[in-house]
Structures are given as structure tokens and as C-alpha cells.
C-alpha positions in Angstrom: 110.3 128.6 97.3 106.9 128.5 99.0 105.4 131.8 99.9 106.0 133.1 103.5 102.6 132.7 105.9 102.6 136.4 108.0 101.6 136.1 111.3 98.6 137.5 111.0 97.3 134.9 108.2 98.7 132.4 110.3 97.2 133.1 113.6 93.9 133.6 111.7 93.9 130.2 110.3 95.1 128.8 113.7 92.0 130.9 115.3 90.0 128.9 113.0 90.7 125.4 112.8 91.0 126.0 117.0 87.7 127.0 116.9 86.2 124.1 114.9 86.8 124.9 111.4 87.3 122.2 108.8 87.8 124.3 105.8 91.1 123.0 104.0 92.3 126.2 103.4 92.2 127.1 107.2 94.0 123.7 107.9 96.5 124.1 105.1 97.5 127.7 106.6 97.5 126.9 109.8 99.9 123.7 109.3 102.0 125.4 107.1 102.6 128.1 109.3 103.4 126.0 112.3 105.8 124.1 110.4 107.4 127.3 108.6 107.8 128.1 113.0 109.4 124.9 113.5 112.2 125.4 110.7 112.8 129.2 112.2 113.2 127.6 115.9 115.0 125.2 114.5 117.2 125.3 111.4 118.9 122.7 109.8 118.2 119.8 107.3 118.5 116.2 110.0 115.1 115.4 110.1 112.6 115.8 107.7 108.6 116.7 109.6 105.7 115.8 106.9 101.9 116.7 107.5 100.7 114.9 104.8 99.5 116.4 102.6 99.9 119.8 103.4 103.9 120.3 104.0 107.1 118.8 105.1 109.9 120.9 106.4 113.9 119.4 107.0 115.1 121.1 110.6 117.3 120.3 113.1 121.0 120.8 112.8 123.7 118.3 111.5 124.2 116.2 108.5 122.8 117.5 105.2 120.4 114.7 103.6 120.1 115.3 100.0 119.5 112.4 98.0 116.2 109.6 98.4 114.5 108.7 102.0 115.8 111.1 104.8 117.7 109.0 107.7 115.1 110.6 110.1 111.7 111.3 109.4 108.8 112.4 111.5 105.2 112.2 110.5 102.0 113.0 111.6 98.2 113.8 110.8 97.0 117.9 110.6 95.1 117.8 114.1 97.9 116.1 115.8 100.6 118.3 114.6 98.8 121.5 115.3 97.9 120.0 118.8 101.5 118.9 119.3 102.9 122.5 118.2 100.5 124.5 120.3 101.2 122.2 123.2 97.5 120.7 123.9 99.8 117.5 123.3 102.5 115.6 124.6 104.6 113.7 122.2 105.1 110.8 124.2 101.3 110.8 124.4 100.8 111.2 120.8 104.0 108.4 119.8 102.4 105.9 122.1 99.1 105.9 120.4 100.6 105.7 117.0 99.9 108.7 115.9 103.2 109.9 115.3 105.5 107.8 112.9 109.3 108.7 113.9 112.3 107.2 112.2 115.5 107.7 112.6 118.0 108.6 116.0 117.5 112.1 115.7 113.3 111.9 114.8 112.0 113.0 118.6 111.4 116.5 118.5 109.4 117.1 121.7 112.5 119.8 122.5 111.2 121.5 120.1 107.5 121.6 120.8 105.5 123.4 121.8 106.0 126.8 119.6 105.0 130.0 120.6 103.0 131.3 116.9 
């Protein structure tokens, strides 16, 4: 099991990467913690999100995928997920453009977005 991001770690590295920074390890926190937010707002293991190659988390309640390619996937670049999460983005905005790849019935989670870190 991955190690728990604290708030504080993860509003420093969100601090960061807001404020220009490129450093991997600032990026790497501060997608990880977002997505360890998403899976706390919302439980569940429908839809798999992936920010390659930093994470992927399964949320959303319903069906339990266990085995091979998950009926609903999301995924997305680092700077469009933190954007989408701290609500800088739209979703629509972000799927139109391509920037989001969604699969699946259940792979739209602009409910969800944006979280409060």
C-alpha cells in the first residue's frame, strides 16, 4: 500500500508546481495527493483515473473490476489533472481538446471535480 501524502506535504507540492515548479518530485506529490483526494471523495473501484506515470486510483461506486483492462478508464496528463482537480479546468473543456481519454459509461467524472485539498 502506497504511503499516505499529509496535507501539509501535499499542499506544499501543490504550492509548488502552482507556482511554476517543474521538479518531478513536486509534480509526483502533488498528483498523488490529488488523486489519493479523489478516492476519499469518492470510494469505490468503477473507474480506474491514471496520471501517467505518476498514479492511478479505481473510485466511484459499483461493480468491482478485478481482472485485465477496467470497463472505465479515465486518463490524463500531470498539468491537466491538477488543473481539472483544483478547478482552473472544465472537463468538457479539457475532453474536447483531447486531453482527457475517457472510456467506458461510467468514465466522466466532472461530479467529482473540482476537490477542495
Amino acid at each position: 500500500m502506497p504511503r499516505r501524502i499529509t496535507t501539509d506535504e501535499g499542499r506544499a507540492a501543490l504550492a509548488a508546481v502552482r507556482g511554476g515548479s517543474e521538479v518531478r518530485t513536486d509534480v509526483a506529490t502533488a498528483v498523488r495527493y490529488l488523486l489519493q483526494l479523489l478516492a476519499e471523495k469518492a470510494p469505490g473501484h468503477t473507474v480506474e483515473m491514471r496520471v501517467p506515470p505518476f498514479g492511478a486510483v479505481q473510485v466511484v461506486d459499483g461493480p468491482r473490476h478485478t481482472r485485465g483492462t477496467p470497463p472505465n478508464v479515465v486518463e490524463t496528463d500531470s498539468a491537466t489533472w491538477i488543473a481539472l482537480a483544483l478547478g482552473e479546468e472544465h472537463w468538457a473543456d479539457a475532453a474536447a481538446s483531447g486531453r482527457i481519454a475517457a472510456s467506458g459509461t461510467r468514465a466522466n467524472l466532472s461530479d467529482l471535480l473540482p476537490l477542495r485539498p
